[in-house]
N, C-alpha and C positions, 0 to 999 in steps of 0.2 A: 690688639691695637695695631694699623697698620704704621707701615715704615717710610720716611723719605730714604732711598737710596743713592749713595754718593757712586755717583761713574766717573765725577771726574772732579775734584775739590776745589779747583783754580787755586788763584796765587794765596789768600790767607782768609781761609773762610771759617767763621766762628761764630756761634750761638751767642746771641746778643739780648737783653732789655735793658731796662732802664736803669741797673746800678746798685747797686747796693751800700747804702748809704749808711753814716752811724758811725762807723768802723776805722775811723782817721786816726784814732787814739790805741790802736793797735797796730799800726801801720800801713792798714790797708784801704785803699783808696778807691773809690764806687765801682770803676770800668763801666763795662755798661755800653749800649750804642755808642758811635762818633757820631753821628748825627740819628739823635732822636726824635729829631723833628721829624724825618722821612719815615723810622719806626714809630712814631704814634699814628700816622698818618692812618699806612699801612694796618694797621692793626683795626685803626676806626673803620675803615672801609669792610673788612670784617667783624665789625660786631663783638671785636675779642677787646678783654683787657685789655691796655693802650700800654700795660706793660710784659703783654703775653712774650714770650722768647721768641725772637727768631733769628734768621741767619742775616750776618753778613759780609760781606764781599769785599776785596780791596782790591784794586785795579784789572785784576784779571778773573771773571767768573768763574761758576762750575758749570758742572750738569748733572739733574738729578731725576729719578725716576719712579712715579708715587706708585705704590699698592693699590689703593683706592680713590675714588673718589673723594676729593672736596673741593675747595674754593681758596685761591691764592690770593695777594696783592704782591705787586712789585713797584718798589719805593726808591726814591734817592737817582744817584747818579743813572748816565743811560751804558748800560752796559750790552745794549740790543737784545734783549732777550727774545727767544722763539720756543714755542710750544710743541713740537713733535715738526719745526721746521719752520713751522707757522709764525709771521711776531705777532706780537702780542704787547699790549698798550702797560706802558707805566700807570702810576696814580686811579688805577681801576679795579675793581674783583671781578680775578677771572676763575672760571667753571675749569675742574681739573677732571679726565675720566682716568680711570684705572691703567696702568699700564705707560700712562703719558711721562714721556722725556721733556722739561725743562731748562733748556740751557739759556748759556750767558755766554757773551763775549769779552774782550777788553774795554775797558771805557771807555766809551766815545766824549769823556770832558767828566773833569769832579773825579772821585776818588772810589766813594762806596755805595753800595747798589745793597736791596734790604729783600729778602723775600719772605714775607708773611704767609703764614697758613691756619686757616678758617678751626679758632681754638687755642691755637700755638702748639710749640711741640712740649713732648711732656719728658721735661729733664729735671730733672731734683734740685731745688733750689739748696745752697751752702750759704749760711749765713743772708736767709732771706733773699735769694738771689740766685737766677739760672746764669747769668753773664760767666762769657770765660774770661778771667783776669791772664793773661798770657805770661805775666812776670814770673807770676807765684802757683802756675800752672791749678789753677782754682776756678770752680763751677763749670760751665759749662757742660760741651761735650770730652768727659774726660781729661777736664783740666788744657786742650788742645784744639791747635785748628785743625779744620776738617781731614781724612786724607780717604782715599780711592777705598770703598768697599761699609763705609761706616750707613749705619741706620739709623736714624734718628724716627724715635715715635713720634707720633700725632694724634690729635682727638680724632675718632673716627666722625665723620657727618651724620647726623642723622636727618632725616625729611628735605623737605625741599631745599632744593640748591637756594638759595638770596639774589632777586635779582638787580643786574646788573648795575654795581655803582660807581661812580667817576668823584674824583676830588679835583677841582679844575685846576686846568694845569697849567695858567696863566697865575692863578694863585703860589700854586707848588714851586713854579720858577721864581717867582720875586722871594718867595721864601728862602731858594737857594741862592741869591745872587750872591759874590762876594767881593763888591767893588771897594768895602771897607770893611776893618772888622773896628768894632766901636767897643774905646776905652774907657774905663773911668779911672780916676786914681787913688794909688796901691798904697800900703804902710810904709813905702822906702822912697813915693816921689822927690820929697823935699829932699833929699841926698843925689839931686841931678840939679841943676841950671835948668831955667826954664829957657836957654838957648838949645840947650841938648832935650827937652822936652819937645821944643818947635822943629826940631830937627828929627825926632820920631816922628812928629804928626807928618810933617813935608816929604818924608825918603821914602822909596820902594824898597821892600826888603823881598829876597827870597828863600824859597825853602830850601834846605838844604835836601842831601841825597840820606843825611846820617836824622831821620824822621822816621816816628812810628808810633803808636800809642801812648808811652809816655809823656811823650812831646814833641815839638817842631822847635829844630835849630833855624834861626835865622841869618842871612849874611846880608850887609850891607852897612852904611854909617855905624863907624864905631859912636857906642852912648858912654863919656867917659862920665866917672863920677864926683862928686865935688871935692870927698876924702876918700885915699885910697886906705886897706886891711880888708878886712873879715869883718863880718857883724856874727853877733850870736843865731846861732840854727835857731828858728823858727817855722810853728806851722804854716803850709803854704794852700791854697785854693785851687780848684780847678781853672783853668784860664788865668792862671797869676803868670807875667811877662816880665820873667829871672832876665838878670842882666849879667851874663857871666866876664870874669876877667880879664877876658879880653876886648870888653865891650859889647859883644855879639849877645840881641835877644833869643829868648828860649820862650816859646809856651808853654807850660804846663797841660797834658791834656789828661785824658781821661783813666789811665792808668798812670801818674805821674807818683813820683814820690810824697808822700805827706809831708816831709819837713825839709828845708834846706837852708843854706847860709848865703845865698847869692840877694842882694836888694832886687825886689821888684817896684818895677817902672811905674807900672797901670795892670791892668786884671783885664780881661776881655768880659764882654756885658754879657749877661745869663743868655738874652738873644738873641747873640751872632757862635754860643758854642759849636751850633749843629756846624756854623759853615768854616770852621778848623779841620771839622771832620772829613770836608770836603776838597781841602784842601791835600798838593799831591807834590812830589819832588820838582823843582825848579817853578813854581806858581810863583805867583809877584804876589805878595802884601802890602795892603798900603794901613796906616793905622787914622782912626778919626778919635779924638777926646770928648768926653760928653757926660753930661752932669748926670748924678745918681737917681735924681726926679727921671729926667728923661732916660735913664735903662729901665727904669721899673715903668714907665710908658709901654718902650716899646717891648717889653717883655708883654704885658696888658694885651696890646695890640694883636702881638704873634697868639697866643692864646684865641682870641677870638677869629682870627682866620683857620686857624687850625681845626677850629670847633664848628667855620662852617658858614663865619661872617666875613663880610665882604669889605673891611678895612682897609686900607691900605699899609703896608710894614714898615 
């Protein structure tokens, strides 16, 4: 089976799919891509399960260097990638030859960059699942991010290469914008003033520097609450928007704790998860509120683009 070879790992590179779900009630929580909208993409464009493993990237790329022949996609943010020097196009399958260096630079905007390969790589799924959870040092590569010298197998290709395909990338961008991430409301809203809830909608908040997988600290307008204490721990949801003690929102993201005792505000809608993912230290957040009919819309919506229809998001 041939190897991708690591030359150089970038800032936090890690074996990624879709999550491993089920698992809340033992404390563990999906992981899984930050934006799996750019890995199913990726994956489609290759012909692989849309939950095949692959890498990815956080602010600062690698460089890597295949055995053999196959066929890539590069998904998500633009991290300038170049193919033995050469660039080489996001949102498309490209032809890889034996020997070939694939590198990556720092973001040029957005957070995480996704590199797919034709089959995915073949890493032993843990509890249904290749994702590395980084808390709990689980699945993946070694339970770990990437580092200098590591090999990751892949299906080898067999027959002809697939030619060339593009996911357009007028589409891929509006899927990535993030001029709002859109709320609905949480088991804890009625424990805010709906002055302090217009006051979420209306304020920019940013990300903090203290951000990572579990979640994103926010600063901006304090959200006080209407009784101050503690409530009883309870489980908590992917995208659920903790309001900690000091007022300051939290996102929950994809490695976040399963249970907590802080009220949440609003939850982020299933189809603005990916663009958390996207999101990077000092970004500006703005929040929009919007009824549960309309996230299961636009959840609908994102689906059919995804798959290839020409909706609008």
């Amino acid at each position: 089976m041939p190897h991708l070879r690591t030359l150089k790992p970038g800032f936090l590179t890690t074996v990624q799919d879709l999550g491993r779900s089920g698992f809340s009630h033992l404390g563990i929580s999906a992981s899984g891509a930050a934006d799996s909208v750019s890995l199913r993409i990726g994956n489609r464009l290759l012909d692989n399960e849309l939950s095949a493993p692959a890498l990815e990237m956080t602010l600062v790329g690698g460089e890597f260097q295949f055995e053999e022949a196959t066929i890539v996609a590069v998904t998500g943010s633009d991290f300038e990638p170049e193919l033995d020097g050469a660039a080489v196009p996001r949102w498309a399958s490209i032809p890889v030859r034996p020997g070939q260096v694939l590198r990556f630079g720092a973001a040029a905007g957005g957070a995480r960059c996704y590199l797919c390969v034709r089959g995915g790589f073949t890493i032993e799924k843990i509890l249904g699942s290749a994702s590395t959870h980084l808390l709990t040092g689980l699945g993946g590569f070694r339970g770990r991010a990437l580092q200098k010298g590591d090999a990751l197998p892949y299906e080898k290709h067999e027959g002809d290469l697939l030619s060339a395909r593009r996911f357009p990338g007028e589409v891929a961008e509006g899927l990535m914008k993030r001029r709002y991430l859109r709320i609905t409301e949480a088991p804890q809203t009625r424990h805010f003033a709906d002055a302090t809830l217009r006051l979420l909608a209306a304020s920019p908040y940013e990300v903090c520097e203290e951000t990572n997988r579990m979640g994103l600290r926010l600063t901006g307008p304090s959200l006080p609450r209407l009784e101050a204490g503690d409530m009883i721990t309870e489980g908590v949801p992917l995208g659920a928007v903790q309001v900690a003690h000091d007022g300051s929102p939290i996102i929950l993201f994809v490695e976040h704790q399963t249970t907590g005792g802080y009220p949440k505000i609003a939850t982020v809608i299933a189809a603005d998860i990916h663009r958390i993912g996207q999101l990077r230290p000092r970004d500006t957040v703005r929040f929009l509120f919007v009824s549960v009919n309309k996230a299961h819309q636009f959840r609908m919506n994102q689906e059919l683009l995804i798959s290839g229809q020409s909706l609008t998001p």
